[in-house]
C-alpha positions in Angstrom: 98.6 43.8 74.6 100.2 40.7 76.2 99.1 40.5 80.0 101.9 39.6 82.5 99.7 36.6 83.7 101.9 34.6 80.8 104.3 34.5 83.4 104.7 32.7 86.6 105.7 33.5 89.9 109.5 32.9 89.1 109.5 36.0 86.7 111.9 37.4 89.0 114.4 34.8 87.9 114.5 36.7 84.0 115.4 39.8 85.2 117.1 40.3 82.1 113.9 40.6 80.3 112.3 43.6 82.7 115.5 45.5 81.9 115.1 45.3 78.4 111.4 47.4 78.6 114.2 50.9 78.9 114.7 50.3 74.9 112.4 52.4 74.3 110.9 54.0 76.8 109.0 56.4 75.6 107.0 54.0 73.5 106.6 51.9 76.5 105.2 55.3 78.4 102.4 55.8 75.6 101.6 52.6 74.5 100.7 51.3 78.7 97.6 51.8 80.0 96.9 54.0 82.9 96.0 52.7 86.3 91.9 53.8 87.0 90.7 55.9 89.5 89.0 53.6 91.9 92.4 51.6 92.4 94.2 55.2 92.8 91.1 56.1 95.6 91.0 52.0 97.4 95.0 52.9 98.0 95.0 56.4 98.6 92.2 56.3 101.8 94.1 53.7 103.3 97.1 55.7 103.8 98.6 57.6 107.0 100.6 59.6 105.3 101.5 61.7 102.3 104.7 59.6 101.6 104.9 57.3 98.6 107.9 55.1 97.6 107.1 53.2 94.2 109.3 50.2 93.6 109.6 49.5 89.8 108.4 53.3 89.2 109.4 52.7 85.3 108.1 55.5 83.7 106.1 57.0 86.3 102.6 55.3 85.3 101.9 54.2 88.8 103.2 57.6 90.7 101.8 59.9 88.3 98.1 60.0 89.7 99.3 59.9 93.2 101.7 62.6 92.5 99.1 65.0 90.8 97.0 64.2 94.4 99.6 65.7 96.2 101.5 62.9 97.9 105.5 63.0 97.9 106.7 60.0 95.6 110.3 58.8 95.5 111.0 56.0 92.9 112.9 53.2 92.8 114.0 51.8 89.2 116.8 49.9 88.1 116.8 51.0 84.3 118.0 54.4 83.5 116.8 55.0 80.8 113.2 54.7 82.2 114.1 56.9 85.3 114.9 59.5 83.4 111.8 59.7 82.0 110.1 59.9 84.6 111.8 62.5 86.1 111.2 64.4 82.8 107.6 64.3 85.0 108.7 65.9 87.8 109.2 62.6 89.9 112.2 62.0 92.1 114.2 58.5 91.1 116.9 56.5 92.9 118.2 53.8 90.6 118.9 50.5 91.9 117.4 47.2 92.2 114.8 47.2 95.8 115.8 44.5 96.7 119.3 45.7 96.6 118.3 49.6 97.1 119.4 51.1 100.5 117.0 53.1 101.9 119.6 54.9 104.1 117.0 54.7 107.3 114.0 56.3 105.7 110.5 55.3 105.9 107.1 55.7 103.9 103.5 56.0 104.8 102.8 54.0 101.8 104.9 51.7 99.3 103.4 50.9 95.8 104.3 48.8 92.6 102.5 48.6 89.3 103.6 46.1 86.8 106.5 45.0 88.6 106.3 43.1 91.6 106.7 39.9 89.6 109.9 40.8 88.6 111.0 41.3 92.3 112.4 38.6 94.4 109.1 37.8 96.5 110.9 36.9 99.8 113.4 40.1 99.8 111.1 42.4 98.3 109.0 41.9 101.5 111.6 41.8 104.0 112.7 45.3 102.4 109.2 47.1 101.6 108.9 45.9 105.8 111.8 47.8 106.3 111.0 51.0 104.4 106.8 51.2 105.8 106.4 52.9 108.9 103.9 50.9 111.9 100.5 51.1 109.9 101.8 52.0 106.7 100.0 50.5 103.2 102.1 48.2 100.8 100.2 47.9 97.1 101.0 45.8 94.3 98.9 46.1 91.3 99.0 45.3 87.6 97.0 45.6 84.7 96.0 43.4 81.9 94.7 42.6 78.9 93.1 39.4 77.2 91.7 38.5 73.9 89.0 36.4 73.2 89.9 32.7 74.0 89.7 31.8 70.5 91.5 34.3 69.1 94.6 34.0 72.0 94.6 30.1 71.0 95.3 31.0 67.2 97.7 33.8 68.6 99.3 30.8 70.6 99.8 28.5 67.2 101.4 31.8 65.7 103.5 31.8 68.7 104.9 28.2 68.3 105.3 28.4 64.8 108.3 30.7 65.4 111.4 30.4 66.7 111.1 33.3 69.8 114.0 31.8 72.4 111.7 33.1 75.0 110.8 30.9 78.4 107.4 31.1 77.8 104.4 31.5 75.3 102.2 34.9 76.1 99.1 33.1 74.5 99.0 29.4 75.4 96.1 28.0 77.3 98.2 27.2 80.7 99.1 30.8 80.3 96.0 32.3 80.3 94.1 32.7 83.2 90.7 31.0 83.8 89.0 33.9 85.6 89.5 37.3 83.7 89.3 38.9 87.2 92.3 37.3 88.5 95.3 37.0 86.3 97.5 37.9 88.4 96.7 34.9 90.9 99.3 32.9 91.2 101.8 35.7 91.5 99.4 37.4 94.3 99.4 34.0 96.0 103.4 34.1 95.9 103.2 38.0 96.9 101.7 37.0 99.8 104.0 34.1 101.3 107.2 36.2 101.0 105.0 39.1 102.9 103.3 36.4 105.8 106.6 34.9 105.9 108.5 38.6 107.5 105.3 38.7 110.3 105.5 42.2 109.9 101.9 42.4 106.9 98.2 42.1 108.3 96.6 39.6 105.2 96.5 41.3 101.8 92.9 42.6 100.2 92.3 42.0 97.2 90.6 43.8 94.4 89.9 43.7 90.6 88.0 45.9 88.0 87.1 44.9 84.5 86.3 46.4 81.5 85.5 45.1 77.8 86.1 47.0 74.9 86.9 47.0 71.1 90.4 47.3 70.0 91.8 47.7 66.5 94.3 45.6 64.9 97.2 48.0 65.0 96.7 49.7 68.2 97.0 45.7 69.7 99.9 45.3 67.7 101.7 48.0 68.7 100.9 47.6 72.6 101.8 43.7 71.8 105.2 44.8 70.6 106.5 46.4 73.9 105.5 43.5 75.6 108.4 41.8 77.8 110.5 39.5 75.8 108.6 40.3 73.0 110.5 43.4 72.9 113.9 42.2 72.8 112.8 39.5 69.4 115.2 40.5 66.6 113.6 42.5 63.7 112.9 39.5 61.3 111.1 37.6 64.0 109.3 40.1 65.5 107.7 41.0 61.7 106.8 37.2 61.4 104.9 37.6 64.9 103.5 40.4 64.2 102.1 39.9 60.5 101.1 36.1 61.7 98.5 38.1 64.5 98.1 40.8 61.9 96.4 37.8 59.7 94.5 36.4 62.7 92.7 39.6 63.7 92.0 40.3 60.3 90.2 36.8 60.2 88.0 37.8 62.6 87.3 41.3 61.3 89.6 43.5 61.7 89.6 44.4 65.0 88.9 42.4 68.7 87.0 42.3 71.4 89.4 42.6 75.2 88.7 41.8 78.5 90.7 44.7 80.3 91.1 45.0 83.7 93.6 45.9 86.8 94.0 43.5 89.8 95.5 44.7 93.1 96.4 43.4 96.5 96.7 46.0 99.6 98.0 45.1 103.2 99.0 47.2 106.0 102.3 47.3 107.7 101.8 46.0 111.5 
């Protein structure tokens, strides 16, 4: 799997690659990881309310244990193709970009966003989730990763630049990765949270991580790897060469790796 930390805090400016995860969105729904309970419980106790609005809802990943707790989620997704799959779940979708979405005067106990805040406009994503969270109302971003062995992601990187991609950035490379497992998500978190100071209507943001290690096989990390943003939209022939160059990497090392896995979150309440 290739973590979002390969991106910067001016993700929001390839837009073009967030709306290319809809391809094939029901691969996209297996293959991603699910968001862990003690994230779910850390967001769910610090809400007033039963109402959710999740921005970027995708598939429903982020709603869906919310939603099974009995909370009342409305989504907000500007690919189709994903919103209709996660109403397939039972969850209610308005499709639109947020920072674009009109709200129509409603207001939530609690806004959320898993996997996609980087892709929002950090300065009129918080002027708008201000707008949509009622006085003491909980705004959460989270996202989770996953990251190889640094050796490993250095030879993944030399596979990377080897080929061709056309993409703004390489997934693998050593400015890419981060330098603390527990915060990949830093810099963008940093960014977050000057566009949220910057409205005066957020208290400071907590932050949280939890990590895991475990022992992925080659082809389940190739798979994951392949629904990856930009990664996904590679033509055929290049995508193959990226995939059998990793392929021949991870079999170097035995067959299968060893990931750092992990989801990192910032919550702040709505003043």
């Amino acid at each position: 799997m290739v973590t979002q930390s390969s991106r910067d805090d001016a993700s929001y400016r390839h837009r073009e690659i967030a709306g290319s995860f809809g391809a094939d969105a029901a691969k996209y729904d297996r293959l991603r990881p699910r968001y862990p309970e003690p994230l779910v419980d850390a967001v769910a106790e610090r809400l007033p309310g039963r109402s959710l609005l999740d921005v970027g809802i995708g598939t429903g990943i982020s709603s869906q244990p919310f939603f099974e707790r009995g909370f009342t989620v409305l989504g907000v997704e500007p690919d189709e193709r994903m919103a209709s799959l996660a109403r397939s779940k039972g969850l209610a979708v308005e499709t639109g970009r947020f920072e674009d979405w009109d709200p129509a005067g409603r207001v939530f106990d609690g806004v959320i966003a898993g996997q996609s805040w980087h892709w929002i406009d950090p300065d009129a994503g918080a002027r708008r989730a201000a707008e949509t969270l009622r006085p003491g109302g909980v705004l959460a971003i989270f996202w989770n990763f996953g990251a190889p062995p640094r050796q490993l992601a250095a030879r993944f990187a030399e596979v990377f630049d080897s080929l061709d991609t056309g993409l703004p950035f390489n997934p693998w490379s050593a400015s890419a990765r981060p330098d603390r497992f527990e915060n990949p998500y830093g810099s963008i978190i940093d960014r977050a949270a000057a566009g949220l100071a910057a409205t005066g209507a957020f208290g400071e943001a907590d932050r949280h991580s939890w990590t895991s290690a475990s022992t992925v096989a080659r082809d389940e990390w190739l798979e994951s790897t392949s629904t990856s943003g930009g990664i996904n939209r590679l033509p055929k022939d290049t995508l193959d060469a990226l995939l059998d160059g990793l392929s021949e990497v991870i079999d170097d090392a035995g067959g299968s790796l060893e990931v750092t896995s992990g989801t990192v979150a910032a919550i702040t309440t709505r003043v």
